[in-house]
Each structure stands twice: as structure tokens, then as C-alpha cells.
KEFIDO-672033 format. One record per residue (C-alpha): x, y, z; residue in three letters. Coordinates in nm, 3 decimals, always signed. Layout:
<gukols>
{east X, north Y, up Z, rest ala}
...
</gukols>
This chain:
<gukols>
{east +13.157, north +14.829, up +1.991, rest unk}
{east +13.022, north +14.592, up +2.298, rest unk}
{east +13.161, north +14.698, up +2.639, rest unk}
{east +13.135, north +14.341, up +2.790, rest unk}
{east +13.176, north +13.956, up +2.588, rest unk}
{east +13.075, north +13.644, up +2.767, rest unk}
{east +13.363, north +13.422, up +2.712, rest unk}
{east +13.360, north +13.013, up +2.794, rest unk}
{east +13.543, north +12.930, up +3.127, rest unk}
{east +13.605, north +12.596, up +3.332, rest unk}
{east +13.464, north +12.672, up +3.744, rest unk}
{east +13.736, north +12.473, up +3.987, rest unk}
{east +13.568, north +12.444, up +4.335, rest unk}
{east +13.461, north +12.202, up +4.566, rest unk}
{east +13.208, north +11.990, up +4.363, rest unk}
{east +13.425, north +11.929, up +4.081, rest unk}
{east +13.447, north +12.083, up +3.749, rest unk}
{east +13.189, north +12.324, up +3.577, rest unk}
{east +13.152, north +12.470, up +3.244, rest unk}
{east +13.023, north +12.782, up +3.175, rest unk}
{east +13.068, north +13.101, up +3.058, rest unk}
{east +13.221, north +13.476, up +3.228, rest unk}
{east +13.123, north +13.763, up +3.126, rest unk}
{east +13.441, north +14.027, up +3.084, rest unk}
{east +13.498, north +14.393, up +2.988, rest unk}
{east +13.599, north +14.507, up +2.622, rest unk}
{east +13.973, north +14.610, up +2.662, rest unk}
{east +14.047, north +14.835, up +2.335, rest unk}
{east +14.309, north +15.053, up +2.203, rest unk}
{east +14.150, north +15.393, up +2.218, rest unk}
{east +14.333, north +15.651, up +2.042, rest unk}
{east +14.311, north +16.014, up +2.122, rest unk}
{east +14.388, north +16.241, up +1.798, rest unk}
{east +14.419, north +16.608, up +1.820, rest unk}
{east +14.389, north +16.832, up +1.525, rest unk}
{east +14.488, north +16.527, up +1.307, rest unk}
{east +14.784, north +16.410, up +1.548, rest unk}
{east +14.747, north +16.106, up +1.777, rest unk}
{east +14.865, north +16.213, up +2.120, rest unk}
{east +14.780, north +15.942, up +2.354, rest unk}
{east +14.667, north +15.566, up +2.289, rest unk}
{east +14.514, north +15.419, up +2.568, rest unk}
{east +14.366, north +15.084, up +2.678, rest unk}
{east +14.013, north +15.157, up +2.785, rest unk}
{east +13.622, north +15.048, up +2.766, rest unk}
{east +13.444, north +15.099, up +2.427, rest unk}
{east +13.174, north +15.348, up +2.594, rest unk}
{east +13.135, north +15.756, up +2.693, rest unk}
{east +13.437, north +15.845, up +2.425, rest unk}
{east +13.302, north +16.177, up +2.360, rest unk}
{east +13.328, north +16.266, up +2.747, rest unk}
{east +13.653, north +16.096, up +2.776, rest unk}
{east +13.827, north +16.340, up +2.476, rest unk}
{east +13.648, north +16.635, up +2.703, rest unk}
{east +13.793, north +16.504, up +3.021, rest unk}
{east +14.140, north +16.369, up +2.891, rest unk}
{east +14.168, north +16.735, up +2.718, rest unk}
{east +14.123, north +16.905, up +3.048, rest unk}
{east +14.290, north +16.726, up +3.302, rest unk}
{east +14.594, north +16.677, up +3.099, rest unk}
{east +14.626, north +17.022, up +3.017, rest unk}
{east +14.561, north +16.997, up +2.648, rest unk}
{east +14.219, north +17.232, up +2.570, rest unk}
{east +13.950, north +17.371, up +2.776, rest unk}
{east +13.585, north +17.274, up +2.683, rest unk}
{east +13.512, north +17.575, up +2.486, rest unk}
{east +13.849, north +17.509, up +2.271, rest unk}
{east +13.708, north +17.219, up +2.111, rest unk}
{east +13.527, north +17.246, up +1.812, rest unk}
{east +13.439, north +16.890, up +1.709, rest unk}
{east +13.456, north +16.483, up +1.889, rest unk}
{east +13.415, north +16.264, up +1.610, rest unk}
{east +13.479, north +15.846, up +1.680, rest unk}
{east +13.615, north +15.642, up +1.432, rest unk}
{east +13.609, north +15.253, up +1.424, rest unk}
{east +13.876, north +15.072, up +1.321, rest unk}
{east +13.995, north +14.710, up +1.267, rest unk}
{east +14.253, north +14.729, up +1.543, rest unk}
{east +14.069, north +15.028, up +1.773, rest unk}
{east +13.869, north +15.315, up +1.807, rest unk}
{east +14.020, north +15.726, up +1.666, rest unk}
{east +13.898, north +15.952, up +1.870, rest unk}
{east +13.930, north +16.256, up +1.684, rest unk}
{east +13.903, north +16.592, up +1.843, rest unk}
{east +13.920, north +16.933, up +1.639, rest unk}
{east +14.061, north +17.196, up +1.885, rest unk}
{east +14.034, north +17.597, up +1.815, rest unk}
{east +14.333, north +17.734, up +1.657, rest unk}
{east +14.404, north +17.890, up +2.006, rest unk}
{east +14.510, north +17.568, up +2.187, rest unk}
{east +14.773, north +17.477, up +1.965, rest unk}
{east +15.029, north +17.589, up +2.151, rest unk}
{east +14.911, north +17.393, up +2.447, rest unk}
{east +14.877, north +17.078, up +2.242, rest unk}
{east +15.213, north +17.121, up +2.132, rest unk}
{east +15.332, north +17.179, up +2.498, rest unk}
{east +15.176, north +16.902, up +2.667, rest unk}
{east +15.276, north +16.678, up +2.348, rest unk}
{east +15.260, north +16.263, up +2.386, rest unk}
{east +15.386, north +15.959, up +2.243, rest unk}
{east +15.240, north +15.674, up +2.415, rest unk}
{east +15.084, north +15.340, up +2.397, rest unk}
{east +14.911, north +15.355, up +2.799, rest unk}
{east +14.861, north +15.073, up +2.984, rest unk}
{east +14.547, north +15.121, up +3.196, rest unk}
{east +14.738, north +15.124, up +3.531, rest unk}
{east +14.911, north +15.441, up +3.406, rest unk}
{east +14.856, north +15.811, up +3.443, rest unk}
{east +15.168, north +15.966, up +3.395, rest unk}
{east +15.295, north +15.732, up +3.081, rest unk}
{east +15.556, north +15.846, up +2.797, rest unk}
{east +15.555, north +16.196, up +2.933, rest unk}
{east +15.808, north +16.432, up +2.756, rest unk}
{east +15.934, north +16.545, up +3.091, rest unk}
{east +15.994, north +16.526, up +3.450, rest unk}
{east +15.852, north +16.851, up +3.498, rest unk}
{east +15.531, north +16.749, up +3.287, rest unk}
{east +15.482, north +16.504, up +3.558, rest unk}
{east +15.531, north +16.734, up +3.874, rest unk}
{east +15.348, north +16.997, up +3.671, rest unk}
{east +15.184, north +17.272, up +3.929, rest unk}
{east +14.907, north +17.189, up +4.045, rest unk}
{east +14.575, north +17.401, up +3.980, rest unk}
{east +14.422, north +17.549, up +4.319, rest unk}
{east +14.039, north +17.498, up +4.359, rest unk}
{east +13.842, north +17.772, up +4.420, rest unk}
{east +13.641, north +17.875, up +4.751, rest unk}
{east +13.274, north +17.757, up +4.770, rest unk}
{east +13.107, north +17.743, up +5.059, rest unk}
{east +13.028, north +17.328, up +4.988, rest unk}
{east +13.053, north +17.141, up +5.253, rest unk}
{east +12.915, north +16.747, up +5.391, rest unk}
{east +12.849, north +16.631, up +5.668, rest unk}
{east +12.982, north +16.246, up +5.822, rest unk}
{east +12.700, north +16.136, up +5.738, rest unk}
{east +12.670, north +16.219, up +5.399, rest unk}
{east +12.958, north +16.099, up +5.310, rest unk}
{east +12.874, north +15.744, up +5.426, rest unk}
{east +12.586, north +15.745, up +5.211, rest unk}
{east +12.738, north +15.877, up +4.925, rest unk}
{east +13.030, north +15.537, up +4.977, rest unk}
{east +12.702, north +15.331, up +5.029, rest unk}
{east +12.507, north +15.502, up +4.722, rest unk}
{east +12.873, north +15.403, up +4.478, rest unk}
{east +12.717, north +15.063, up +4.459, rest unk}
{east +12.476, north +15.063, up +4.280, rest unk}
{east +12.665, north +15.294, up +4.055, rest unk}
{east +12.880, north +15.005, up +3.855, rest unk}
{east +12.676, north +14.795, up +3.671, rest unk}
{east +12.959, north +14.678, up +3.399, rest unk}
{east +13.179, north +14.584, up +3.783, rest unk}
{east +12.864, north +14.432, up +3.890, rest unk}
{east +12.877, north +14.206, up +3.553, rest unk}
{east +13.236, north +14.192, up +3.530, rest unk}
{east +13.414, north +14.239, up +3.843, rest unk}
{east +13.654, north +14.440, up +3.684, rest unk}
{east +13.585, north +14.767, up +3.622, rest unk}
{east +13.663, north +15.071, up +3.798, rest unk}
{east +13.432, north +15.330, up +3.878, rest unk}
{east +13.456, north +15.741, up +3.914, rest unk}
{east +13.152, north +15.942, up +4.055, rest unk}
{east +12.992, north +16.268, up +4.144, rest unk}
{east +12.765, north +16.362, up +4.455, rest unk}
{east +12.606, north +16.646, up +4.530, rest unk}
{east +12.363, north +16.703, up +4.805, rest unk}
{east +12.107, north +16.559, up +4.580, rest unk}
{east +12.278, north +16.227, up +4.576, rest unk}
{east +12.519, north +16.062, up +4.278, rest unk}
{east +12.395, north +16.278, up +3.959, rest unk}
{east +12.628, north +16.071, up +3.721, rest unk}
{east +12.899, north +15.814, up +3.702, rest unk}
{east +13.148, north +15.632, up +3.474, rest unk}
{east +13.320, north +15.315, up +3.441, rest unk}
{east +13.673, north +15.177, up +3.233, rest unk}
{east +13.870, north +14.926, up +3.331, rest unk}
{east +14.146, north +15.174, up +3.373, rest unk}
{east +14.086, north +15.388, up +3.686, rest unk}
{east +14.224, north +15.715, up +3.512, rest unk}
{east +13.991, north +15.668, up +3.211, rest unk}
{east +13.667, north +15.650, up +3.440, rest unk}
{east +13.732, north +15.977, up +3.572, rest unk}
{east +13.851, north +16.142, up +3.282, rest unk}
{east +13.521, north +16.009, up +3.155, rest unk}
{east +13.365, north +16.178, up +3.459, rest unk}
{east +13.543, north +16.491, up +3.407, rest unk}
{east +13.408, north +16.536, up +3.027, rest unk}
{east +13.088, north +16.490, up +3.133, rest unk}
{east +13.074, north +16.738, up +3.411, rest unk}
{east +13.240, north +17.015, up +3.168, rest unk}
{east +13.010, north +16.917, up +2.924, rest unk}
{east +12.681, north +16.979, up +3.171, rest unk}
{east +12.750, north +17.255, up +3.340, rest unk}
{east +12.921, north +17.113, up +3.687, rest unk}
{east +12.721, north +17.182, up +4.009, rest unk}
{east +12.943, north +17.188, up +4.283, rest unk}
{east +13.003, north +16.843, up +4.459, rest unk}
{east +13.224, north +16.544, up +4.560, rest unk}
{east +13.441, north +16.316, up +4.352, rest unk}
{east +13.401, north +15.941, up +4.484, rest unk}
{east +13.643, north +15.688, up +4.322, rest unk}
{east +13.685, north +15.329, up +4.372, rest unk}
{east +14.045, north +15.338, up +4.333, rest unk}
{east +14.329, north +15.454, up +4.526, rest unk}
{east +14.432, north +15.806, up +4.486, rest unk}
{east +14.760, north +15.903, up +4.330, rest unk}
{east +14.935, north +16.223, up +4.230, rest unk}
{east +14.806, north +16.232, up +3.913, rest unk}
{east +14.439, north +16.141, up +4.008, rest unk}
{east +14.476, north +16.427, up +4.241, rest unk}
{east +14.574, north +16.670, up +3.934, rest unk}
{east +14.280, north +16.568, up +3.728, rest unk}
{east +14.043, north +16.645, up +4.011, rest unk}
{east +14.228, north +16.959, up +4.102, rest unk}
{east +14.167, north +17.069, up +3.759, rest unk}
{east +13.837, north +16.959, up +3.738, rest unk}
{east +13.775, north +17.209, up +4.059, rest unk}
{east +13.580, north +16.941, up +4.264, rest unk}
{east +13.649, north +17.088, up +4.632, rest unk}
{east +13.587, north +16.704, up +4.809, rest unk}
{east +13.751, north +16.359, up +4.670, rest unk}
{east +13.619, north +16.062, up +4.836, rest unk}
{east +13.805, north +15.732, up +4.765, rest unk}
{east +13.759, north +15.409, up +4.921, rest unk}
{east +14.072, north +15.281, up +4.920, rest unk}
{east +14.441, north +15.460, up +5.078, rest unk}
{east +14.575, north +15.732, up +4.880, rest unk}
{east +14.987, north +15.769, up +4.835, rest unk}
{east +15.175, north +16.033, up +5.031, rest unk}
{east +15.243, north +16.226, up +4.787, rest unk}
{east +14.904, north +16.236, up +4.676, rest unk}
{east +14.805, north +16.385, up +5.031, rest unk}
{east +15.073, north +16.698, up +4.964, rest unk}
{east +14.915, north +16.749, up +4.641, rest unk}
{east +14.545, north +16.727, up +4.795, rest unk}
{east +14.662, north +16.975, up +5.071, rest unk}
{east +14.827, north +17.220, up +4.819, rest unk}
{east +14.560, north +17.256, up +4.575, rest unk}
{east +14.251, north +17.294, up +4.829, rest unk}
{east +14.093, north +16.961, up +4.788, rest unk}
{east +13.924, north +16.803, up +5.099, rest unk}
{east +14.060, north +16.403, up +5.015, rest unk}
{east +13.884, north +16.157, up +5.221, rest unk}
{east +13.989, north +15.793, up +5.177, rest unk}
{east +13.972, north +15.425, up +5.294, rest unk}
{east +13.612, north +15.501, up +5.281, rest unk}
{east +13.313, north +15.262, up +5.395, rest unk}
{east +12.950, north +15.315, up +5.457, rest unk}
{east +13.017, north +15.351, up +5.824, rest unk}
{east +13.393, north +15.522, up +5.878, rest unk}
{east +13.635, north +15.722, up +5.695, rest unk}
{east +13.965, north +15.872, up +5.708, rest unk}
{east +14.004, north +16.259, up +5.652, rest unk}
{east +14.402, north +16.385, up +5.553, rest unk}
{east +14.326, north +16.716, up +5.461, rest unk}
{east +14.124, north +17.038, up +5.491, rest unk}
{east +13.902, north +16.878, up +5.684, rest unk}
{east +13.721, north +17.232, up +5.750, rest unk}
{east +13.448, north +17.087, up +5.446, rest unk}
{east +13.310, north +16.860, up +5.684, rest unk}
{east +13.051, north +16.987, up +5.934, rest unk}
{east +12.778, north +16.913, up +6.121, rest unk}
{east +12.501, north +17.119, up +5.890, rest unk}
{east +12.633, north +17.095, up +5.527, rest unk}
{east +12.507, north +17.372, up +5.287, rest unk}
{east +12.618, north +17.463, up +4.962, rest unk}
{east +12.545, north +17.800, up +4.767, rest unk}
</gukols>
């Protein structure tokens, strides 16, 4: 299924009236099936499913990598089934982190069963001994770019992205900003994660902050303003968040101990 359709538009400007046509990102109803069970339908771009069931697994608590057995996509008339086979062992999680949703793509935390599912604790990320320097991080921001070829067509896509000292190994796009990094996420489970920043285009929220917590990325780099609450979560789980990002200044709101003059990484 095509991630982007030119569509016929009318151009209001200046020198009158043009015709033409736009070319726009694939909005579909992307269904996420567990063990036979539909647990979450969201709104997302036709591409990367495989590492979205990875990611979407992780970060919402569902199954590790190594508890899934099978991805297996499955066009419809109306969609796209994404059908993941879990290990008998993760039943009980699937059954505990249960959904019934249809998610708009502005929504991360949509037809949870409870309160507490949404405040869930948040995982802790682990001590490494990665670090950037100022610098680096304002050429990783400048490196995003060219990162976002369906926002480059479209202009409206979100991107999610991973640096390491080597530069941006890999990236993902979706029109919704938690699909891209879910997206991210499978991938990096899926290829044996180096250790390295998260850089999103979005703003960071409490449940974008989860998802990268779980991932384990130590550094999130965002370019635009994160919420409050989102900064509490960042500063209990470990993660270094860095926002309102440009290619020449940033804003650090916690552990800001990752960023040094000489950046190594072991």
C-alpha cells in the first residue's frame, strides 16, 4: 500500500488561481492483533509495520522482542492486520496491558483500561558511560533533515531518529508522532541497539518519555518544548531530555551530566 497520493488542489496566492496537484501521506487504519485478538487500531503510514508491532509491543508493555514468534501483515479492504504471534509466556502481559481502541494519531495514551495504566512506573535506564558533546548535538538537529523524505514530500509527517557517534544510523516516519518512534523502537530491538540518542521532531510528552525509557536510550533530543510532566518523568527514569532544539542552541532539563566537553562511549 502507497505511503504518499498526489491529489488535485486549487493554489490561492498573489497571481491568481493555479491548478495543480499535492502530494499527501497515506492515513490508514492499522490494526495491531495479538495472538488472534486486536488490541490497538491506529491511524498510521502504510510503511515499517513489522518494526512498528516490535516497537508498539515493547513500549506499551505488551512482549519483549524475544516473545514474539511471528509479524505477519494482512491487507484488507478497509486497513492493514498486523498480526503478531507472541510466546505462550506473554500472555499474561497481553492480557494485563489489554486495549480497546480506535487511536487517533495525536494519541498515546487512548482507551486505556486504567488510570494507573497511564501513570504506569516508569522503567529506569541503565548506566553507560555515553555521553555528547554541544556540539554534537547540533549536528545531530542539523543531520534530522535530511532524515524525512515522506515530510520533505508531504509536509506532514513526523519523524523519530537515532544518533550515535557515528551520525543518524536509522530513522522513521508516520504521520502520528507516537507511531514513528514506535517504528524506531522495533527497529532498534530488532538490530541489536548500539547505544545512542533519540531525536524527535515532536514535542515530548509523558508517554513519549515511557517509550524511550523503555527503549533504554540514555539521551532524547526533541526540537520542540516538552510538557512538565514529561520533564519529571525524564528526570526519574535517567534520561538526559534535551529540547527546543536547533542546529545552533538547545535547552537541557535534566541530567545534564551526559553532556561534556570530550564525549566517549564504551
Amino acid at each position: 500500500m502507497e505511503s504518499v497520493r498526489r491529489l488535485p488542489r486549487l493554489t490561492f496566492g498573489a497571481d491568481g488561481i493555479a491548478q495543480g496537484a499535492r502530494p499527501l501521506p497515506t492515513e490508514v487504519a492499522v490494526a495491531l492483533s495479538f495472538n488472534g485478538s486486536t488490541q490497538a487500531v491506529m491511524m498510521a503510514t502504510p510503511a515499517d509495520l513489522a518494526d512498528f508491532a516490535y516497537g508498539f509491543a515493547l513500549t506499551e508493555g505488551i512482549a519483549t522482542p524475544d516473545q514474539i514468534e511471528s509479524v505477519e501483515t494482512v491487507e484488507t479492504p478497509k486497513g492493514i492486520d498486523v498480526q503478531i504471534w507472541l510466546r505462550a509466556d506473554a500472555e499474561d502481559r497481553l492480557k494485563a496491558r489489554r486495549r480497546t481502541m480506535a487511536g487517533p494519531v495525536g494519541c498515546g495514551l487512548c482507551g486505556l483500561d486504567s488510570i494507573e495504566q497511564a501513570v504506569r512506573p516508569v522503567a529506569h535506564v541503565p548506566p553507560s558511560t555515553f555521553r555528547m558533546t554541544p556540539e554534537q548535538v547540533n549536528a545531530a538537529v542539523s543531520a534530522l533533515t535530511a532524515q524525512q523524505p515522506l515530510h520533505d514530500i508531504t509536509r506532514a509527517a513526523h519523524c523519530a531518529a537515532f544518533w550515535t557517534p557515528s551520525g543518524i544510523l536509522w530513522s522513521r516516519e508516520d504521520v502520528g508522532r507516537h507511531n514513528a518512534l514506535d517504528k524506531l523502537v522495533g527497529h532498534l530491538v530488532r538490530n541489536n541497539r548500539p547505544q545512542g540518542a533519540v531525536i524527535l521532531t515532536s514535542r515530548v510528552s509523558i508517554d513519549m518519555v515511557q517509550k524511550i525509557a523503555t527503549l533504554g536510550a540514555p539521551i532524547l533530543i526533541a526540537v520542540s518544548a516538552p510538557t512538565a510532566t514529561a520533564v519529571d518523568l525524564a528526570d526519574e527514569a535517567g534520561i538526559t531530555l534535551i529540547a527546543l532544539a536547533r542546529s545552533d542552541r538547545f535547552e537541557v532539563f535534566t541530567h545534564s551530566d551526559r553532556l561534556t566537553k570530550a564525549a566517549h562511549v564504551r
